[in-house]
C-alpha positions as CSV (number, residue, x, y, z in Angstrom):
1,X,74.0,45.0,-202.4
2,X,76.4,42.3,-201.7
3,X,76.0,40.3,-204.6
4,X,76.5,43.8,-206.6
5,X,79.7,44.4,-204.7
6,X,80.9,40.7,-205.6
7,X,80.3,41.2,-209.1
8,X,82.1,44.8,-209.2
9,X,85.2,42.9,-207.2
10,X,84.8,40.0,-209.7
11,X,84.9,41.8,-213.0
12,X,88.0,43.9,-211.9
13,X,90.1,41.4,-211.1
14,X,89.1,39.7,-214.5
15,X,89.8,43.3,-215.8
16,X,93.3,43.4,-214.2
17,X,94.2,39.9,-215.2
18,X,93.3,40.5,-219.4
19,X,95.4,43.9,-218.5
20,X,97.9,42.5,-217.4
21,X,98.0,39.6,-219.8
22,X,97.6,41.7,-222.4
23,X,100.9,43.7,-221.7
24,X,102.5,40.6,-221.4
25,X,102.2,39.2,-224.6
26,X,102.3,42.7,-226.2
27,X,105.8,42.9,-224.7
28,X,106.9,39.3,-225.7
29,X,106.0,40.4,-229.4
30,X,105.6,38.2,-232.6
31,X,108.6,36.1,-232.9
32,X,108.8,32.6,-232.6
33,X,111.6,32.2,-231.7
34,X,111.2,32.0,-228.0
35,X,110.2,29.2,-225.7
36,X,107.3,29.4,-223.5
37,X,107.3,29.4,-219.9
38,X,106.5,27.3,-217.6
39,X,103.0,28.8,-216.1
40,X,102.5,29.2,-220.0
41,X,103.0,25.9,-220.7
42,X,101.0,24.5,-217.9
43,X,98.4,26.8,-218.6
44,X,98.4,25.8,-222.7
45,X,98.5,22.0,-221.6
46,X,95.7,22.3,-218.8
47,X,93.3,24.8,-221.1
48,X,93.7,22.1,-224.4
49,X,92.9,18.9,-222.2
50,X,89.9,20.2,-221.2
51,X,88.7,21.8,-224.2
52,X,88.4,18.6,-225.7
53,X,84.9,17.2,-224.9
54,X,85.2,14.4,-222.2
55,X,83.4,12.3,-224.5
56,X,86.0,12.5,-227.4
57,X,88.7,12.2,-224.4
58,X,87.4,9.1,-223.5
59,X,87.5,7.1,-226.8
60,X,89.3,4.1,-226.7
61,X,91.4,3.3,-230.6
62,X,89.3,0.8,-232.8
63,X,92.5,-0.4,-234.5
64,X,94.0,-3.1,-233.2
65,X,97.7,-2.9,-232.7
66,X,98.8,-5.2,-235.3
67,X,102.1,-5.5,-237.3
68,X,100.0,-3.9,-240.3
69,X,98.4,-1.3,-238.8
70,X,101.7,-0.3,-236.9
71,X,103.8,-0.3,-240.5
72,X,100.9,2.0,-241.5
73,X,100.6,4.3,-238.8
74,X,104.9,4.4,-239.3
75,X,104.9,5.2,-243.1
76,X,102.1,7.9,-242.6
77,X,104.0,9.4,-240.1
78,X,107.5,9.3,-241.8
79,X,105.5,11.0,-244.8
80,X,103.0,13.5,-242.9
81,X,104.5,14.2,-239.4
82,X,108.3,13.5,-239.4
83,X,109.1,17.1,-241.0
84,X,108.5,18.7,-237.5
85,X,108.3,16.1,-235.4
86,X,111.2,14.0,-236.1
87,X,111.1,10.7,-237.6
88,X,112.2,9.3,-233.7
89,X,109.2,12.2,-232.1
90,X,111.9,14.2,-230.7
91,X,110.6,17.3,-232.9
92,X,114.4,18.3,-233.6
93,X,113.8,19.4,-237.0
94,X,114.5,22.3,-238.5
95,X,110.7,23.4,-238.4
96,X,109.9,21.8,-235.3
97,X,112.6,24.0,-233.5
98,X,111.2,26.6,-235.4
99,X,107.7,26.7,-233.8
100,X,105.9,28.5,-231.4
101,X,106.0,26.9,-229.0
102,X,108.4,23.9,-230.6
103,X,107.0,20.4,-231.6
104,X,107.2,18.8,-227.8
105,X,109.3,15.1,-227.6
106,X,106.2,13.1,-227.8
107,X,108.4,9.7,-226.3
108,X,107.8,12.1,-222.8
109,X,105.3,11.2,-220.4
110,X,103.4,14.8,-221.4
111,X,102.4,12.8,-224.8
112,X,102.8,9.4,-223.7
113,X,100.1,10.3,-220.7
114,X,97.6,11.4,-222.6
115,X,94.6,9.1,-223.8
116,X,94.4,7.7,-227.0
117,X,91.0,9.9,-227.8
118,X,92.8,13.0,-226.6
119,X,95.5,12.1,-229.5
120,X,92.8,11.0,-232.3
121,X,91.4,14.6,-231.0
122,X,94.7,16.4,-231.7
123,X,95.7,14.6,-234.9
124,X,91.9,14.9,-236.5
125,X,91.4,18.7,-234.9
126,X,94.4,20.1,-234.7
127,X,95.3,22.8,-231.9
128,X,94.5,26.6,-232.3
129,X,97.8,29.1,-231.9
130,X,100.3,26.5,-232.7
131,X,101.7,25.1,-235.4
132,X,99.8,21.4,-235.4
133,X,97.4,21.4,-238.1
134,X,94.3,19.9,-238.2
135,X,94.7,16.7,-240.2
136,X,91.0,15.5,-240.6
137,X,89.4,14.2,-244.0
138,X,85.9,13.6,-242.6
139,X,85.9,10.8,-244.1
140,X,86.7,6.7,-242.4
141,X,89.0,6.1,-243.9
142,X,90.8,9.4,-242.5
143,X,89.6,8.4,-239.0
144,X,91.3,5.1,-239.6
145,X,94.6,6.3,-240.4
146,X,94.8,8.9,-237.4
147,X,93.9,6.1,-235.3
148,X,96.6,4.0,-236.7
149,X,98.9,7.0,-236.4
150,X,97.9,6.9,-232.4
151,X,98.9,3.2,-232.5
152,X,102.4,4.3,-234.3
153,X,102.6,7.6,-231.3
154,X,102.9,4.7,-228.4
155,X,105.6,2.9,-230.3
156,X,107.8,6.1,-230.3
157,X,110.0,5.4,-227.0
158,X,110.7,2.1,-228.4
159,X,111.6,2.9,-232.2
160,X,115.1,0.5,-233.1
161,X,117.4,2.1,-235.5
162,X,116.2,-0.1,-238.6
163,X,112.1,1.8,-237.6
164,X,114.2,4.9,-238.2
165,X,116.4,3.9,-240.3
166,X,112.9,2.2,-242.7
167,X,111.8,5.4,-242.2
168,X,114.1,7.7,-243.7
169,X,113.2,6.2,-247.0
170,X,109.8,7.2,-246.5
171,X,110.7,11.2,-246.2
172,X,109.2,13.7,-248.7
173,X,112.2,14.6,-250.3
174,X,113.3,17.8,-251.9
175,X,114.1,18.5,-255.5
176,X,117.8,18.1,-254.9
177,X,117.7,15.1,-253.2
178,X,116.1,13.5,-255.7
179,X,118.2,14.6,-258.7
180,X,120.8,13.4,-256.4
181,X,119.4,10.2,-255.8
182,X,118.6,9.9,-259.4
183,X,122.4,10.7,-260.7
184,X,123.9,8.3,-258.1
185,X,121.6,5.4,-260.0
186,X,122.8,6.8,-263.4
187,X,126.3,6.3,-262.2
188,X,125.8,2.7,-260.8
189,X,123.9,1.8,-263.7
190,X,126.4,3.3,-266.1
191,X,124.1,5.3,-268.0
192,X,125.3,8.8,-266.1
193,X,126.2,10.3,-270.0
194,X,122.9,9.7,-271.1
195,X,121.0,12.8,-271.5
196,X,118.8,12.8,-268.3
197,X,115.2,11.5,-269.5
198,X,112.9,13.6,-267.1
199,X,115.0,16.8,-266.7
200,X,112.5,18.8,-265.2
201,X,111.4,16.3,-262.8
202,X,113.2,14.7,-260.5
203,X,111.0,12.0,-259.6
């Protein structure tokens, strides 16, 4: 009869906590616009560490940290990541501020602290309810390049301005930037009255 009792107790407190959680987020509505809270934020951080298996948590990288495998990691970062988080990490980026909840600063000790297989894990797998995406090829060579990207990740707090500045050239660009780009090099090579050669594409 005890046991029963514990159980009845048990199930209505769960019952009062998905209540109450549920008016909660009913009340905060659909917009992304807000930031989460603290006890959210612990919660969020604390429920995605451990639902990645220990095992994958406890991978060490295969890549060696090498000039080539850091210039990699940089270029496929500038290319794939940089739109939300920032080519320096910060995530101030238009999208990145845009998120819910916004790309974190991933030169802070709440990215920096994680393990390497916890970052592979994030980068391959993506995260549920947020806006990181689950970047995974199945494939080695995929595996490879997230590693390398992890290898990039720890460089962040020490990026000089000539990474960033490397970097910007590296960008997906828009199709006004590069008819842009492409008139400025008409201009300097004085052919800017020639009829533009590719005038539907800017590239």
């Amino acid at each position: 009869m005890t046991l029963v009792r514990a159980l009845w107790h048990l199930c209505a407190v769960v019952g009062l906590a998905t209540t109450i959680g549920g008016l909660w987020f009913v009340s905060q509505g659909v917009r992304a616009t807000a930031t989460p809270g603290p006890i959210e934020t612990t919660l969020a951080r604390a429920a995605r560490h451990y639902l990645i298996p220990a095992a994958l948590r406890a991978r060490t990288n295969p890549v060696p940290s090498t000039a080539e495998s850091l210039a990699d990691g940089r270029a496929h970062w500038a290319d794939h990541c940089a739109s939300c988080h920032a080519n320096d990490g910060s995530g101030d980026t238009p999208m990145g501020r845009g998120l819910y909840p916004k790309a974190p600063d991933m030169r802070q000790a709440a990215t920096q602290d994680l393990s390497d297989g916890e970052l592979f894990a994030l980068i391959e797998h993506g995260v549920k309810l947020t806006g990181m995406p689950a970047w995974t090829t199945g494939t080695r060579d995929g595996e490879a390049a997230s590693w390398r990207l992890v290898r990039f990740i720890r460089q962040l707090p020490a990026l000089t301005d000539a990474d960033l500045l490397e970097m910007e050239d590296l960008n997906p660009r828009g199709r006004a930037e590069w008819r842009a780009l492409e008139e400025e090099r008409r201009f300097l090579s004085g052919t800017l009255d020639v009829p533009d050669p590719l005038p539907g594409h800017p590239h």
